[in-house]
N, C-alpha and C positions, 0 to 999 in steps of 0.2 A: 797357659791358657787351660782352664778347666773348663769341664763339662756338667752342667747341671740338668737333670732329667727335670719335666715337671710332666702331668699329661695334659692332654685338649681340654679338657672339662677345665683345669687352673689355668691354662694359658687365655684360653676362649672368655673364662670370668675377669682373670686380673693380667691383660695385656699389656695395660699401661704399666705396670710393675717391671712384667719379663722386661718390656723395652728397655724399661728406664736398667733395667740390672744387667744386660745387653753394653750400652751406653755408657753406664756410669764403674762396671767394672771388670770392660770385659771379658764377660763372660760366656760361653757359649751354650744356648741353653736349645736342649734336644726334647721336642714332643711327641710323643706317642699317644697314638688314638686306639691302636690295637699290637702287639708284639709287631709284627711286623710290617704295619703302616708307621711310620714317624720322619719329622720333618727335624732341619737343625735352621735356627735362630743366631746369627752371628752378627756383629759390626760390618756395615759397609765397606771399612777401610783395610778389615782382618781380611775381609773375603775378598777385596782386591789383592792386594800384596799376597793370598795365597796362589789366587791365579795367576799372579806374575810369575811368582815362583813357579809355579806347575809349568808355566810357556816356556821359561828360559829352562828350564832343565831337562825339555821336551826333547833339543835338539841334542844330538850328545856329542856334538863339537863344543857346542857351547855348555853342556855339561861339564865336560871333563874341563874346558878351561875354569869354569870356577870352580869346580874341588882341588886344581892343580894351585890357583890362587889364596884359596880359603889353607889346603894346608900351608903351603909356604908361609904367609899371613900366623899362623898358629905357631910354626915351628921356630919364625921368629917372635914370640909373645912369648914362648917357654922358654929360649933362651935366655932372653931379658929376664927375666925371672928368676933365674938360677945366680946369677950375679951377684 
């Protein structure tokens, strides 16, 4: 997932575009109106799934159970692998 800078002034003119480049590839596109005012533009469905992620890894029971899974998960992908 990249990040593409545009400012207000191009996003404000050609919106329909950001969208569509949002949508069709995406991409996450960050505007800035002044250095330290700016907003990010992302997919409904990117910015869901990151909130999920943010909640489930909230709790840290349920952290550590899925980094105990994810590695497990990994350590046998690299075995298989070495075969």
């Amino acid at each position: 997932m990249s990040t593409q800078q545009v400012t207000f002034q191009e996003c404000n003119t050609q919106f329909a575009k950001v969208f569509d480049r949002v949508l069709k590839n995406h991409e996450v596109i960050s505007v800035y109106k002044e250095p330290e005012q700016g907003i990010v533009i992302l997919d409904a469905k990117e910015y869901s799934s990151l909130v999920e992620t943010l909640y489930l890894l909230s709790n840290p029971a349920n952290r550590d159970r899925l980094l105990r899974r994810d590695f497990a998960t990994s350590t046998r992908s690299s075995k298989r692998n070495r075969c």
